[in-house]
N, C-alpha and C positions, 0 to 999 in steps of 0.2 A: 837160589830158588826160594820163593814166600811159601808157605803154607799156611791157613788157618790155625786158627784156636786148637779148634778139633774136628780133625778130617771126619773122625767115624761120624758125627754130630750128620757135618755135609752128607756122607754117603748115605745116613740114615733118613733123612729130607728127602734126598734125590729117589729112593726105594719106592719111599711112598707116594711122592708127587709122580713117578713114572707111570705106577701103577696104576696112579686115578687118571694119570693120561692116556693112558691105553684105553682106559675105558669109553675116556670120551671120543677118541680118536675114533673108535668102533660106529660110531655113530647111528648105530639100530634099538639102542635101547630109548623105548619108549619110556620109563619111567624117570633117565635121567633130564628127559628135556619138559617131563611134566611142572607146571607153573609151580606147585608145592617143594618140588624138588630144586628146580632151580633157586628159589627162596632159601631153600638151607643148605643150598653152594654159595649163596651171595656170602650168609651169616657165617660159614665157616671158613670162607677164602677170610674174611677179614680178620677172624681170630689166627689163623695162618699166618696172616703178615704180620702181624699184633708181636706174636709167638717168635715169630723168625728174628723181626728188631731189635727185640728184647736179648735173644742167644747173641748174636753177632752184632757188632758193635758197628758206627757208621761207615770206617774204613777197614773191616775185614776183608781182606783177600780172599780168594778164589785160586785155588792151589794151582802153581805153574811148575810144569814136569819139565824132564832135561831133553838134548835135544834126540838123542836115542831112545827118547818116547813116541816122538811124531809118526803118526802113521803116514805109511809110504806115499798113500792118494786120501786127501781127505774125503770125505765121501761126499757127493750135493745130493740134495732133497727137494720135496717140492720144483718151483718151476728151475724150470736146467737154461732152458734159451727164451725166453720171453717173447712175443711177436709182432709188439707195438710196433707202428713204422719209424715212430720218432725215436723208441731204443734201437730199432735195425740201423736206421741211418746213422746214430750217434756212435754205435760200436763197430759200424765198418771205417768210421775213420779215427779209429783206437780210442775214440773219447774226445778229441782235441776239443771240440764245441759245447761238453758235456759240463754244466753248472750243477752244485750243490746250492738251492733256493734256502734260505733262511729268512721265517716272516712271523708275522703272527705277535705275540706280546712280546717282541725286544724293541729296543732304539734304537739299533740301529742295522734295519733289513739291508738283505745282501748275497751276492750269487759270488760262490765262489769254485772257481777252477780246480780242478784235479791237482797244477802246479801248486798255486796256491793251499791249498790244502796241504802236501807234502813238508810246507815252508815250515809249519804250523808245529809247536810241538809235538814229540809223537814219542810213541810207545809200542815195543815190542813184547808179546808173551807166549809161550806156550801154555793151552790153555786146553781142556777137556769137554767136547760139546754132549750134551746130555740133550737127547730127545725122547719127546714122549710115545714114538712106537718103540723104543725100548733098544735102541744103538746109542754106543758113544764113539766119539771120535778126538782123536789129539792132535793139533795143530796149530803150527807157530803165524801169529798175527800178527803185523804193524799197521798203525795206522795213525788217524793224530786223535788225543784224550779230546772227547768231545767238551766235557767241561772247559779247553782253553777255546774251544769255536764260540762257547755258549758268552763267555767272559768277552770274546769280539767283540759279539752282537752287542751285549748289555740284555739281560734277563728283565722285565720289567715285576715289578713287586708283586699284580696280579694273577702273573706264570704259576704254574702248578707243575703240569706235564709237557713234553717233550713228543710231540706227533710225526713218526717216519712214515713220511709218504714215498711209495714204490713205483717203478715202473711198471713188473708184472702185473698179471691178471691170472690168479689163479685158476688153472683149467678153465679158463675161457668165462670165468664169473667177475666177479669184483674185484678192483685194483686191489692190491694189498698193500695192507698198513698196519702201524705198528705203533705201542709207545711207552714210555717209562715216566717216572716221575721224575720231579729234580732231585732228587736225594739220590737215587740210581745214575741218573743222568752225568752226575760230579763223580761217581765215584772213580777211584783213578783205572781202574781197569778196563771202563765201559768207554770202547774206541768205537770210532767211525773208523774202518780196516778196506785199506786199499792193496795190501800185501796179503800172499799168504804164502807159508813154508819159503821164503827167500826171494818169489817172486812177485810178477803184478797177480791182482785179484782174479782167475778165471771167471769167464762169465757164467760157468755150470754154480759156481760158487758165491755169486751176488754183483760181478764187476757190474761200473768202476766202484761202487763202493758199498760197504753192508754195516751194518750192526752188531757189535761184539760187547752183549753186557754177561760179563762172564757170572755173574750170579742168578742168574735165571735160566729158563729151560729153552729148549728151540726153540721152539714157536716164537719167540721175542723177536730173533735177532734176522731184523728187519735186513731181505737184500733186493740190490737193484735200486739204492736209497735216491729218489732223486729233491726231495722239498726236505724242511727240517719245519714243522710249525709249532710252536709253543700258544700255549690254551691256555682258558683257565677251567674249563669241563670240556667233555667230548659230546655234547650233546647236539655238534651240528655234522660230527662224524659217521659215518656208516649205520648202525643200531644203538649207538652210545654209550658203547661198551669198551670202546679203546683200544678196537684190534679187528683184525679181519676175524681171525679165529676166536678174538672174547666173541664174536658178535654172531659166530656159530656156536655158542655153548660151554668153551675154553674158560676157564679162570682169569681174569687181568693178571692179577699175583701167580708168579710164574718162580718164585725163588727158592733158590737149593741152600 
C-alpha cells in the first residue's frame, strides 16, 4: 500500500476543506454568496492551491488502505438513477451501445467502447472518498489511468483542462459536469473507474463510468461520464466556473 508524505498534512486539509463545504453545501447563507465574499473565496481558493502544490509534490499519492478497510456497501450520493431516455435506453442493454466521446483540443477525436476502454491500461486502488457533507467512504476502484486515454487522443499544446461531461441532470436542473486540470488529469491515481469493490460499476454509483481523482473532495468526481472535452478556458461551459457545483458557489480547487 502507498501513503503520502504526511497523512496528518492530508487529514488536516481534508478537516478544513470539509468544513468550508459544509458551509457552502447549507446553501442559506446569504453572506457567503455576496459578490464581496465570493471575491475573497476566488483569492483564497487560489492561495489554497498555490499552498497545496508547494506541500505535495506532482506525484503524491493519496493513501490506499488494505482490503479489510473497504466498506461493506459503498455509499451513492447525489443522482442514484438518472432519467434521461438515452441513459434509460443505453443501461437496459447493459451499455453494449454506450461510447466514451473524447473531443475538444486533441488530434485525435474518438468514441470509445466500454471493451475498448477495459483494453486500455488500468489501475486498481483502494482509496477513501471524502465528501463535503461530512461522510467518508472506502472503496476498491478499477478503472483505466485516464492520462494513457489522454496520451490516445494526443493533448493538443493549447489544452489546460479536462471537461466531464454527464449524463444526469441533477434533481431535474442542469446536466452535470465536471473538470480538472491536466496536472490532475495525469496523475496516476485519477482513473476513469468502470469497477468497483471487484465488480462492474453500479449505476447508484456512476455506471458505466465515473471519475476517481483521488486528491480532491467529492464533488469532482464526475459520474455517469459520457464526453471527455479538453479546453483551454470554461468560458463557453455552464457559468464558467468549471463545474456544476463551482458554478453554484463550490470552489473549482477541491484538493485534500
Amino acid at each position: 500500500m502507498t501513503h503520502p508524505t504526511d497523512p496528518g498534512r492530508r487529514r488536516f486539509l481534508t478537516r478544513g476543506l470539509l468544513a468550508g463545504g459544509t458551509l457552502m453545501l447549507a446553501g442559506c447563507d446569504r453572506l457567503s454568496r455576496s459578490d464581496a465574499m465570493q471575491r475573497l473565496f476566488a483569492a483564497s481558493e487560489g492561495l489554497t492551491q498555490r499552498a497545496h502544490r508547494l506541500l505535495a509534490s506532482r506525484e503524491a499519492l493519496a493513501r490506499e488502505y488494505a482490503p479489510e478497510d473497504i466498506a461493506p456497501s459503498f455509499r451513492a450520493n447525489g443522482t442514484t438513477m438518472p432519467r434521461e431516455i438515452d441513459y434509460l435506453r443505453l443501461a437496459a442493454d447493459d451499455f453494449h451501445d454506450w461510447r466514451l466521446e473524447v473531443d475538444g483540443l486533441v488530434e485525435r477525436p474518438g468514441a470509445f467502447s466500454l471493451a475498448e476502454l477495459r483494453a486500455l491500461p488500468a489501475r486498481t486502488q483502494i482509496t477513501r472518498h471524502d465528501c463535503v457533507e461530512g461522510w467518508s467512504c472506502i472503496g476498491e476502484w478499477t478503472g483505466v489511468v485516464l492520462g494513457e486515454l489522454l496520451d490516445r487522443v494526443g493533448v493538443r499544446d493549447e489544452a489546460r483542462f479536462v471537461v466531464f461531461h454527464c449524463a444526469d441532470r441533477y434533481r431535474g436542473g442542469d446536466r452535470y459536469y465536471e473538470s480538472l486540470d491536466l496536472r490532475e488529469a495525469y496523475h496516476p491515481q485519477t482513473l476513469l473507474a468502470y469497477g468497483l469493490n471487484g465488480d462492474d460499476l453500479p449505476i447508484a454509483n456512476g455506471a458505466p463510468l465515473r471519475l476517481r481523482a483521488e486528491r480532491q473532495l467529492g464533488y469532482k468526481m464526475a459520474k455517469y461520464v459520457m464526453r471527455l472535452e479538453l479546453v483551454s478556458s470554461f468560458a463557453h461551459l455552464g457559468r464558467g466556473r468549471g463545474g456544476y457545483w463551482e458554478d453554484r458557489g463550490y470552489r473549482w480547487w477541491a484538493g485534500i
